[in-house]
C-alpha positions in Angstrom: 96.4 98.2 137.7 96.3 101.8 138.2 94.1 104.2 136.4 97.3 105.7 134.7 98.8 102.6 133.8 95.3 101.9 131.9 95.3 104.6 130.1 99.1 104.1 129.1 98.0 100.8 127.8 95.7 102.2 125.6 96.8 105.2 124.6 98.7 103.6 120.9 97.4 100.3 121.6 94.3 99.2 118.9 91.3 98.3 121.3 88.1 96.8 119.8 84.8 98.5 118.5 81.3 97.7 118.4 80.7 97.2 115.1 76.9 98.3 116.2 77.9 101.6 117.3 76.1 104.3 116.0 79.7 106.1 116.0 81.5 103.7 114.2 78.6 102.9 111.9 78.8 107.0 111.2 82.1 106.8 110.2 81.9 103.9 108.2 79.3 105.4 105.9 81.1 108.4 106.1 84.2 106.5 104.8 82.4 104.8 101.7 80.8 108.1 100.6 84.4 109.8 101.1 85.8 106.8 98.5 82.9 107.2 96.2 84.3 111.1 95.0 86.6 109.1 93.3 84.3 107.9 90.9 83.1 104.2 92.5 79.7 104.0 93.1 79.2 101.5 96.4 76.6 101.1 98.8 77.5 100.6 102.7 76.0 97.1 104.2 77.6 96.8 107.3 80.8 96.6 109.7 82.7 93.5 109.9 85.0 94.1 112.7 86.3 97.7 113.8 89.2 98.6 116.3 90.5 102.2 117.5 93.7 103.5 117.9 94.0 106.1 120.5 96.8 109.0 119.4 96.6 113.0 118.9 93.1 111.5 117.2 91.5 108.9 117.0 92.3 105.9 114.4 89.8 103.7 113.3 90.5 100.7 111.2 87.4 99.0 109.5 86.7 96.0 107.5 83.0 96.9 106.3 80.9 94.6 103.8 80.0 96.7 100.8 78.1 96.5 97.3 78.8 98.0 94.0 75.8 97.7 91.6 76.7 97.2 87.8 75.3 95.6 84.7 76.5 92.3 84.0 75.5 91.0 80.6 72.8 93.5 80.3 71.3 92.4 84.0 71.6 94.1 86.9 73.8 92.9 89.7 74.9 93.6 93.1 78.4 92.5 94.0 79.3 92.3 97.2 83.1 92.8 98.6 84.7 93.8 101.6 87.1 96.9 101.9 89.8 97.9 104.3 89.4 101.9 105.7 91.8 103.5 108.0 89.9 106.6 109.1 91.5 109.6 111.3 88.9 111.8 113.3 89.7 115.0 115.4 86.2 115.3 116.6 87.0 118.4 118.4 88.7 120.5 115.4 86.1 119.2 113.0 89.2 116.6 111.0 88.1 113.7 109.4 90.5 112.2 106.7 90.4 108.7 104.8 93.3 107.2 104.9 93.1 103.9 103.2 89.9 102.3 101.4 90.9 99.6 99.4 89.0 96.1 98.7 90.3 93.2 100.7 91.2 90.3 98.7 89.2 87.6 98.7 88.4 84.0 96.8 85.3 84.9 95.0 83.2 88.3 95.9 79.5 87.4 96.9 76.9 88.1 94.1 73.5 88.7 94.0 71.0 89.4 91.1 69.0 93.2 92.0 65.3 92.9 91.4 
């Protein structure tokens, strides 16, 4: 295949991310802390899966792991969900939006009792 024939295959086409990336991870954390100045309070753990979407920007959809401290019966607990975030990035004209962050749904979050 052809170098331009590549690139027309990715160019609107999601491709996978490292969900190690430091880039990725970056925008991730950005994305939660974006989301919290709506009045949540959560804690980024770590990426579950990441892809990319090539456009006039680039697209990143995320499915992180994240907690959300709270009391529960006068104990504090650390509840554990995962959360959708589309995130668009212009790197070059300093644009960074949040798109979507909402919590995935799920059986039964993870909980865990904070020391």
């Amino acid at each position: 295949m052809s170098c331009s024939a590549q690139l027309k295959k990715k160019v609107g086409g999601l491709e996978p991310v490292d969900p190690n990336s430091p880039k990725i991870i970056e925008i991730a954390n950005w994305a939660v802390k974006e989301h919290n100045k709506e009045g949540d309070c959560l804690e980024f753990i770590r990426i579950i899966e990441a892809e990319y979407q090539m456009g006039s920007g680039m697209k990143y959809y995320i499915i992180l792991e994240a907690t959300n401290g709270i009391l529960v019966h006068g104990a504090p607990m650390a509840i554990t969900n995962e959360y959708f975030a589309i995130v668009y990035d212009k790197p070059w004209n300093h644009t960074r939006i949040l798109e979507v962050f909402v919590a995935k749904e799920q059986d039964e979050p993870h909980v865990a009792v904070a020391n």
